[in-house]
One Martini backbone bead per residue (centre of mass of N, CA, C, O) as a GRO file, in nm:
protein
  128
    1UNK     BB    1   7.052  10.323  12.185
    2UNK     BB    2   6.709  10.449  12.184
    3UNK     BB    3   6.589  10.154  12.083
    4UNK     BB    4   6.416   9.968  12.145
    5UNK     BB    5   6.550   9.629  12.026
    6UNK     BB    6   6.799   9.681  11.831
    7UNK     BB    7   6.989   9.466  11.853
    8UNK     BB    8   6.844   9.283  11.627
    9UNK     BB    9   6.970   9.498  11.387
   10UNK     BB   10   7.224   9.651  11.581
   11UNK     BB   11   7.575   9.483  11.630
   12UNK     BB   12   7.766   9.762  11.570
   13UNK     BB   13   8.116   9.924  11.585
   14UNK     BB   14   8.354  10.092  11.414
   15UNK     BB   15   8.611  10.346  11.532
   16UNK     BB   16   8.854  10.412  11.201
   17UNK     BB   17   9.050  10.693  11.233
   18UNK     BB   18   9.311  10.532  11.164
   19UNK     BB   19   9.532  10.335  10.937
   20UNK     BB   20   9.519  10.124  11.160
   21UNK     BB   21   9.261  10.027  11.217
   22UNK     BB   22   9.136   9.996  10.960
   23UNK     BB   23   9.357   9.734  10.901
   24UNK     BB   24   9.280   9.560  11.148
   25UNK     BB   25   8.969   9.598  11.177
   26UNK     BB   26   8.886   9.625  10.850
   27UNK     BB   27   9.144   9.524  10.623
   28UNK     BB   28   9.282   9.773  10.500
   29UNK     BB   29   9.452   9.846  10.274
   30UNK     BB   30   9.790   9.984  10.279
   31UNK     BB   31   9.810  10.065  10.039
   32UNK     BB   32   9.553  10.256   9.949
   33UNK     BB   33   9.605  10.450  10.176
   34UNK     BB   34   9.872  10.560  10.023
   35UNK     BB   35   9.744  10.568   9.716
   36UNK     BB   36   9.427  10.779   9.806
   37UNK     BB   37   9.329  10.743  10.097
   38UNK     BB   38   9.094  10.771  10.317
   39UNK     BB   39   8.876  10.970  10.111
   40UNK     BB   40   8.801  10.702   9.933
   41UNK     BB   41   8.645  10.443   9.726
   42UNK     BB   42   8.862  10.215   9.797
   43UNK     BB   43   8.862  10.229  10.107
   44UNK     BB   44   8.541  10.280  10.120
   45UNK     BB   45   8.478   9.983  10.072
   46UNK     BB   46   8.652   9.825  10.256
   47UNK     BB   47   8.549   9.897  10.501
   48UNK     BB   48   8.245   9.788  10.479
   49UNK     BB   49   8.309   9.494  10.414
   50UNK     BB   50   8.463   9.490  10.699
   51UNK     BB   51   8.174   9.533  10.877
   52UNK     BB   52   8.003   9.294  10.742
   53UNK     BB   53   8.241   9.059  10.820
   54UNK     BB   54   8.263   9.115  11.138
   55UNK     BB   55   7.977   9.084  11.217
   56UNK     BB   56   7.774   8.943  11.001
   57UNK     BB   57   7.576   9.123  10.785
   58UNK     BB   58   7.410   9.205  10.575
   59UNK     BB   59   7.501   9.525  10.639
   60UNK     BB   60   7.761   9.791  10.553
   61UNK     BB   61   7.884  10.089  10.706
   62UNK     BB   62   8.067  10.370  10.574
   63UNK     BB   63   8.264  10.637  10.661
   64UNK     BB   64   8.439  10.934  10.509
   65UNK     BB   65   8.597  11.247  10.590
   66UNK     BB   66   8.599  11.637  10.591
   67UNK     BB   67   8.485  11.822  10.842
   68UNK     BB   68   8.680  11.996  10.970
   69UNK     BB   69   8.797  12.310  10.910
   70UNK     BB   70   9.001  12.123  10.828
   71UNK     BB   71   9.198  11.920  10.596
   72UNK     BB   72   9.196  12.041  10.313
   73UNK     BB   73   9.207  12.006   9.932
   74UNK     BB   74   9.168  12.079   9.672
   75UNK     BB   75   9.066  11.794   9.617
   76UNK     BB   76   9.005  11.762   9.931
   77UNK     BB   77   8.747  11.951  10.074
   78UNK     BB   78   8.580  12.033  10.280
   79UNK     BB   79   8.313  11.823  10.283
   80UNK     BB   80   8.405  11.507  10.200
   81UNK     BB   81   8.248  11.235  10.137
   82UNK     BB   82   8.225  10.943  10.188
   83UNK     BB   83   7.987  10.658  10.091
   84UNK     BB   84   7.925  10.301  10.204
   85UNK     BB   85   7.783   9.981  10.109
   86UNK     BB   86   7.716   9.655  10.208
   87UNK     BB   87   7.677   9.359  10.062
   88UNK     BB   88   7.615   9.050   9.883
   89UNK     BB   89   7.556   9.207   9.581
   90UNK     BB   90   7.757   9.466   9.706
   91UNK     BB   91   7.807   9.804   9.621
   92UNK     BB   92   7.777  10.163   9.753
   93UNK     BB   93   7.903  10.409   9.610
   94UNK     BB   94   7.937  10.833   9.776
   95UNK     BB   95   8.012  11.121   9.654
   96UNK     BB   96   8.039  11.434   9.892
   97UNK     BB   97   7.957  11.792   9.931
   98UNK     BB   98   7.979  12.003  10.187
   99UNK     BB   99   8.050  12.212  10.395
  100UNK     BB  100   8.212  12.434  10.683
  101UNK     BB  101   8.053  12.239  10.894
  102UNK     BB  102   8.132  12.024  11.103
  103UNK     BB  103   7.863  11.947  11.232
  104UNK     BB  104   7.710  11.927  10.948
  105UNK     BB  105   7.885  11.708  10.853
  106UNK     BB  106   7.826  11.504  11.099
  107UNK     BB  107   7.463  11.524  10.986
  108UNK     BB  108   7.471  11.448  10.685
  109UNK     BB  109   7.634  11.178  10.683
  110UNK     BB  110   7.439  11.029  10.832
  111UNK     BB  111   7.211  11.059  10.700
  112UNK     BB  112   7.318  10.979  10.414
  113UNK     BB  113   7.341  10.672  10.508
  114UNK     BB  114   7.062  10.607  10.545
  115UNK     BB  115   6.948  10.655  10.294
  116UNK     BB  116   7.112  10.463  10.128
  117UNK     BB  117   7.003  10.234  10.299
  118UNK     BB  118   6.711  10.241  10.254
  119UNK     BB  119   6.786  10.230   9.900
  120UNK     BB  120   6.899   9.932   9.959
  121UNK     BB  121   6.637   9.788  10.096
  122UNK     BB  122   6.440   9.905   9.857
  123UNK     BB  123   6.593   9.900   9.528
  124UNK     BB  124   6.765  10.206   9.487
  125UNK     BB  125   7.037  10.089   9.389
  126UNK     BB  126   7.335  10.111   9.210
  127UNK     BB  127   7.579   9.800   9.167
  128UNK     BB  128   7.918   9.752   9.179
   0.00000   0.00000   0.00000
């Protein structure tokens, strides 16, 4: 990270883009992924949960999407994107629909989940 001393509060990630990765490394249900697909609010929710219990932290950040510009279909068109937290207290998740722009959806993204995580340590978030 470019911010001095964030290590005390940044304790790491993990780019889970694969179906192996997601259930190896974050725990998630090889089910889910077959009956919802990696979109979709059941994986998106084991996932937060997997970056929350392996590293160990107050709260788990996940996302997934689809960017662009391709990969989208009727149901989930490109720019679909789930945005999961996860803390002690429960889970928040929410699907956003960005545009067909990939860099934009992968700066949408970012910020979305900032906002969410900010708004989930602010206490307006309301918990699954």
């Amino acid at each position: 990270t470019m911010v001095p001393g964030s290590s005390e509060y940044y304790l790491g990630s993990i780019i889970a883009y694969s179906y192996e990765s997601k259930t190896s490394e974050l725990g998630v249900s090889p089910d889910s992924l077959i009956r919802y697909g990696a979109v979709s609010e059941k994986v998106i929710i084991q996932m937060a949960n997997g970056v929350r219990e392996k590293f160990d932290t107050d709260y788990g950040i996940a996302t997934s999407g689809i960017a662009g510009p391709s990969g989208g279909t009727p149901d989930k068109p490109v720019g679909t994107v789930w945005i999961a937290i996860s803390s002690k207290k429960g889970v928040v998740s929410k699907c956003f629909t960005f545009g067909n722009n990939r860099s934009r959806n992968v700066k949408r993204t970012s910020i979305s989940a900032l906002s969410m995580l900010r708004k989930v340590i602010l206490g307006k978030e309301d918990w699954i």
